[in-house]
N, C-alpha and C positions, 0 to 999 in steps of 0.2 A: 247659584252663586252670582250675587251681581258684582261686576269688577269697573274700576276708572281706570283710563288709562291714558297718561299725557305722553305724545311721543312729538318726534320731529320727522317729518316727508315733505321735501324739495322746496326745504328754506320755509317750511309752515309749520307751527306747532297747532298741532290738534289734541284734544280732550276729548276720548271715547269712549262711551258706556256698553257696556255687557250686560245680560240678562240671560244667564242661564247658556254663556258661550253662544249668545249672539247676537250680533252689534244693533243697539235701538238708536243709539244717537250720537253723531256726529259731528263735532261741532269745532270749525277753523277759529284759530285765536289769533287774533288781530294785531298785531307790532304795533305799539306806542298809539293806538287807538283813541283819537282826541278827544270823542264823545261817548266815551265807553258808559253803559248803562250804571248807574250808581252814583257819577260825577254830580257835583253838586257847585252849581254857578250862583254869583249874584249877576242880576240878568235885570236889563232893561227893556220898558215896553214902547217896542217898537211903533207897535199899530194893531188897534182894537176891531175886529171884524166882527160884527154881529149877525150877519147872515149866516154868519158859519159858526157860531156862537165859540170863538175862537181869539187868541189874541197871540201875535208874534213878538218872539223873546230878542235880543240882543243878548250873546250868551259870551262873546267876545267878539275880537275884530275878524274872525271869520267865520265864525256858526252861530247860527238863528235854530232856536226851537218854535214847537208852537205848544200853547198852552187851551186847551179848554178853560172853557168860562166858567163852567159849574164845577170846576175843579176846587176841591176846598181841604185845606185853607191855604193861601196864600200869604206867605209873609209879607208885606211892605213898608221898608226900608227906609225908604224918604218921605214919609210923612203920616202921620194918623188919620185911617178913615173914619168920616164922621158918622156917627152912629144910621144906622138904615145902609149905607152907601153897599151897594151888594158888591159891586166889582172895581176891579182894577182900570186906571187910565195912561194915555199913552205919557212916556215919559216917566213913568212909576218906575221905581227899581224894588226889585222880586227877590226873593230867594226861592230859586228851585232846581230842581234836582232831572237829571235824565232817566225817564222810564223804557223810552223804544228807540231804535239805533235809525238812523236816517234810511230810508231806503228807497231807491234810484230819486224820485225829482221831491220825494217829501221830503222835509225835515226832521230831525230829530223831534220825538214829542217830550214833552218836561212835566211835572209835575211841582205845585205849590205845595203839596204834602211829605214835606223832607223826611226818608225811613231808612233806619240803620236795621242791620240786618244780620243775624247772628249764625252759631246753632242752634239755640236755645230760645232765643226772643226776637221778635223784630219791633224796634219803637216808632212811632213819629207821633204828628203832630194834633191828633185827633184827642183833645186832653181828656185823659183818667177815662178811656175808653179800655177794657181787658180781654182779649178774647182767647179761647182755645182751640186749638188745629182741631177740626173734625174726625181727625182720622183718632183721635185719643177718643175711647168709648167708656173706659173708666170713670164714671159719675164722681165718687167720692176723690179719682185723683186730677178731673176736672175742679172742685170745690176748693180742692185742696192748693194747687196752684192759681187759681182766683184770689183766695187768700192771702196767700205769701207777698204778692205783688202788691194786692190793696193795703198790707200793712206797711210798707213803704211808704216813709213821708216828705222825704226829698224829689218826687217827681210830679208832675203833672200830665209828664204824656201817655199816649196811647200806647197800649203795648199788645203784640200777640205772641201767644206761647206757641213755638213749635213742635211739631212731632216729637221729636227728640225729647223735649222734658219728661215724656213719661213716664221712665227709665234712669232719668237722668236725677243724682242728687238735689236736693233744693240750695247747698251753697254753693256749687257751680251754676245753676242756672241765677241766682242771685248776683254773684259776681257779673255775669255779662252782662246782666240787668243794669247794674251800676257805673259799669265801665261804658256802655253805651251812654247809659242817661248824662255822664260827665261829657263824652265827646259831644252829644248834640248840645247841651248846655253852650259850648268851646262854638261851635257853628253859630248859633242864634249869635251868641256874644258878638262873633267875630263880624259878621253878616249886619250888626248893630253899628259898627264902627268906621267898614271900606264902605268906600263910593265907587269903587273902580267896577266894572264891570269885569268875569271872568272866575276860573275856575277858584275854590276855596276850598274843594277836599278830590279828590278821584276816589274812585271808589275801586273797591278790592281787587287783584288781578282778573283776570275775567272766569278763568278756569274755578279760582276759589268762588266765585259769585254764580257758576254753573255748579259746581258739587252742592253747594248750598243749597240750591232750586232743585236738584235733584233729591239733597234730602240725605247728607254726610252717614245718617244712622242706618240708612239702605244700601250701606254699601260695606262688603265684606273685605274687600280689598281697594286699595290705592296704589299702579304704580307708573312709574317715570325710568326712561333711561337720560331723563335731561339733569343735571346735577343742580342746578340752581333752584329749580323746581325741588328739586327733592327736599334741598334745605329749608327753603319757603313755606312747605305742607310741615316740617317739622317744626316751627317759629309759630305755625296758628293752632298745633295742636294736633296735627293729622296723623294719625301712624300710616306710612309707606314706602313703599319695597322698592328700591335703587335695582335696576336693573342694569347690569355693566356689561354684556357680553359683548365687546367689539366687535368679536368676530361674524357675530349675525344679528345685525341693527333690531332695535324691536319692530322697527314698519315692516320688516320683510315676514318675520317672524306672524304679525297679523296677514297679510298680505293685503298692505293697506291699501296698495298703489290701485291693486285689482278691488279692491272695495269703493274708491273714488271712481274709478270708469264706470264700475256699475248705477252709483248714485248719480252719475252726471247723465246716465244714459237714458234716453224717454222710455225706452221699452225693457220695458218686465216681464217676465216670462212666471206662470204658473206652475206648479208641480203637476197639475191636469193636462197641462201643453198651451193652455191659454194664456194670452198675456195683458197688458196693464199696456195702455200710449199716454204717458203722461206729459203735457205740453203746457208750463206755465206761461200766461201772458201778462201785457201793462192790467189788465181790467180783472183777471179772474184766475184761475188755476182749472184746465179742461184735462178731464182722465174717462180715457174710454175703455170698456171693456172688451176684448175680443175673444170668440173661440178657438180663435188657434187652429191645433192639431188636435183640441180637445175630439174625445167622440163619444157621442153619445151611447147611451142602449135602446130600449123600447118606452121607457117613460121621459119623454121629450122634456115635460114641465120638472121633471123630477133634477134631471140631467141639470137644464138650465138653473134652475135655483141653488145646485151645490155647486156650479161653479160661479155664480154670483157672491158667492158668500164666502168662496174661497179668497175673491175679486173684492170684496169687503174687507177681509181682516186683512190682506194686504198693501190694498190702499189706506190705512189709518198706521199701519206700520211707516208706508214712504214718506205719508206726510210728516211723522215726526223723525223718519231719516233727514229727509232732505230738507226739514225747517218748512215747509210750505204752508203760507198760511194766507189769511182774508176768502175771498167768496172763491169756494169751490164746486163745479161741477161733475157729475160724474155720468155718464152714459152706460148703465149697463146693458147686457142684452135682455131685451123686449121678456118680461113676464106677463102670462096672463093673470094669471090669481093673485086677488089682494092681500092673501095669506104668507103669499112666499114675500111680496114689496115686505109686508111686514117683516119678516123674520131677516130681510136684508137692511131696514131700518135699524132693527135689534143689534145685528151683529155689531153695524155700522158706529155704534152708541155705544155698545161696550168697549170696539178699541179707543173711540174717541178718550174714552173715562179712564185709560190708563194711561193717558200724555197729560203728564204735569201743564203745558199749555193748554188753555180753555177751548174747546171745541166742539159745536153742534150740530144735530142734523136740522136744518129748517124745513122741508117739503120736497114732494113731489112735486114736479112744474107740469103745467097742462101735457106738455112733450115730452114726459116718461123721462126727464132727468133728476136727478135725486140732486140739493142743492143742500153744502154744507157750509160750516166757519169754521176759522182756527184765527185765533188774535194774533194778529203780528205784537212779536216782538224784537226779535232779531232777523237780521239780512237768513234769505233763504242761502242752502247751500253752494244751489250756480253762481248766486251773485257775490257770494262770500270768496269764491276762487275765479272770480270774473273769466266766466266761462260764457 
């Protein structure tokens, strides 16, 4: 059974995912969050850096994005570029949109590719582009929804069908289709007319734009003891369960409080007795494995690689606990044989492939550390509860 569950602990509302009764994701929501991912600014070009193939936004009188250069396409506002002309210059006014949330000395990053985002469809600006969520294996009801869309002749943009249609009727997924493609219309339009720099749409609460990315059809239940929340998931469509018992809060009921100390804490403990030192820094994310209390038997190699691997599937779990992401290291203990690296590569890569955020493993380094990614998108956990 996978479950959501929005609650409130010490003045902070969080959105919690379950998997089978056990928490995979955690995620602090932010009070009146100025640059919440989805917002959508007309934004001035500050200054064009090509070293870093980069250009700085003016997004209003207190926040700067930055934009990639190859970022495409970009809308521009004040004036027509001349044909050839690849990119943008300073003083240009932009329409774009925020993709990753600022975090410590970086700025927000934006995007010229403005995308509405549904259950059903997500649009933007990539025109009469159609694509279908991979996870849909249905050949015929792949064609089938290529179709539907292509026969639409009021739109131009790009569009991708989500998970969710599979299942889902073709006149409700039509309907969002239409409702989106009116609102971006309203955007461009609007976006044609101001000069001011600043916000022109925020994007959906944060919680609804995490159920979204989780994937609203993966999820058995939805519930809230916050009542405005409740009302809110029922206004987009959500069926979810009001939880009222005064008498025993839901955070206590999770034991949420004792779930926060744990994520905050570096050290992890294995069910072998080995545990996890996980130490994010300004440059990298370092997790070391140790044996603990672990004890071995008589096949040392043997010993050592199961609990490597146990040290695998539960580092791929923290990392999408705790949000932690860009260049990760990891220190296991010393293997000789290239068969077990292997099978700790393996494991490594299959939890990566069940975090909805993109994640890889890239190498062994000469010094027997196994060196991963995870994309930032949003603030890691510590820094979400400025810890």
């Amino acid at each position: 059974m996978n479950q959501a569950i929005i609650t409130q602990f010490n003045h902070i509302s969080f959105l919690l995912i379950y998997e089978e009764d056990e928490l995979v994701e955690c995620h602090p929501l932010m009070e009146e969050q100025s640059l919440q991912i989805g917002n959508i600014y007309i934004g001035r070009v500050e200054k064009v850096v090509k070293n870093i193939q980069s250009a700085f936004i003016r997004l209003d009188k207190d926040h700067v994005g930055y934009l990639p250069l190859n970022d495409k396409p970009a809308k521009i506002l004040n004036r027509k570029l001349p044909k050839g002309l690849p990119s943008i210059a300073e003083n240009d006014l932009i329409l774009v949109q925020v993709e990753q949330e600022p975090q410590k000395m970086k700025q927000a990053r934006v995007t010229g590719n403005i995308c509405l985002s549904g259950n059903y469809v997500a649009l933007d600006l990539q025109e009469q582009s159609i694509g279908v969520s991979r996870k849909i294996k249905d050949t015929a009801r792949i064609k089938e929804l290529k179709d539907l869309i292509a026969g639409q002749s009021n739109s131009a943009y790009g569009c991708v069908l989500r998970t969710a249609c599979e299942h889902a009727s073709n006149e409700v997924i039509l309907e969002e289709y239409r409702y989106f493609c009116t609102e971006l219309d309203q955007i461009l339009q609007k976006g044609e007319f101001e000069r001011k720099t600043g916000c022109i749409k925020t994007g959906r609460p944060e919680y609804l734009a995490l159920l979204s990315e989780y994937g609203i059809e993966r999820l058995d239940e939805v519930r809230t003891d916050i009542v405005d929340v409740f009302e809110e998931l029922k206004a987009f469509g959500i069926d979810a369960v009001l939880y009222d018992n005064k008498d025993y809060p839901m955070y206590k009921l999770l034991r949420l409080e004792t779930e926060i100390d744990r994520l905050l804490n570096k050290k992890v403990w294995l069910k072998s007795g080995g545990f996890l030192v996980i130490e994010p820094t300004e440059a990298m994310v370092v997790i070391d494995v140790n044996s603990g209390k672990s004890i071995g038997k008589k096949n040392k190699d043997a010993h050592i690689l199961k609990l490597n691997l146990e040290a695998a599937s539960e580092i791929t779990k923290q990392l999408r606990l705790r949000n932690l992401s860009g260049i990760i290291m990891v220190d296991f203990i010393n293997m000789n044989r290239d068969e077990d690296k292997q099978q700790v590569i393996k494991c490594l890569e299959q939890g990566l492939r069940r975090d909805k955020i993109p994640g890889y493993f890239v190498e062994i380094t000469k010094l027997d550390v196994f060196e991963l990614t995870r994309k930032k998108v949003r603030r890691p956990l510590h820094e979400s509860l400025k810890v």
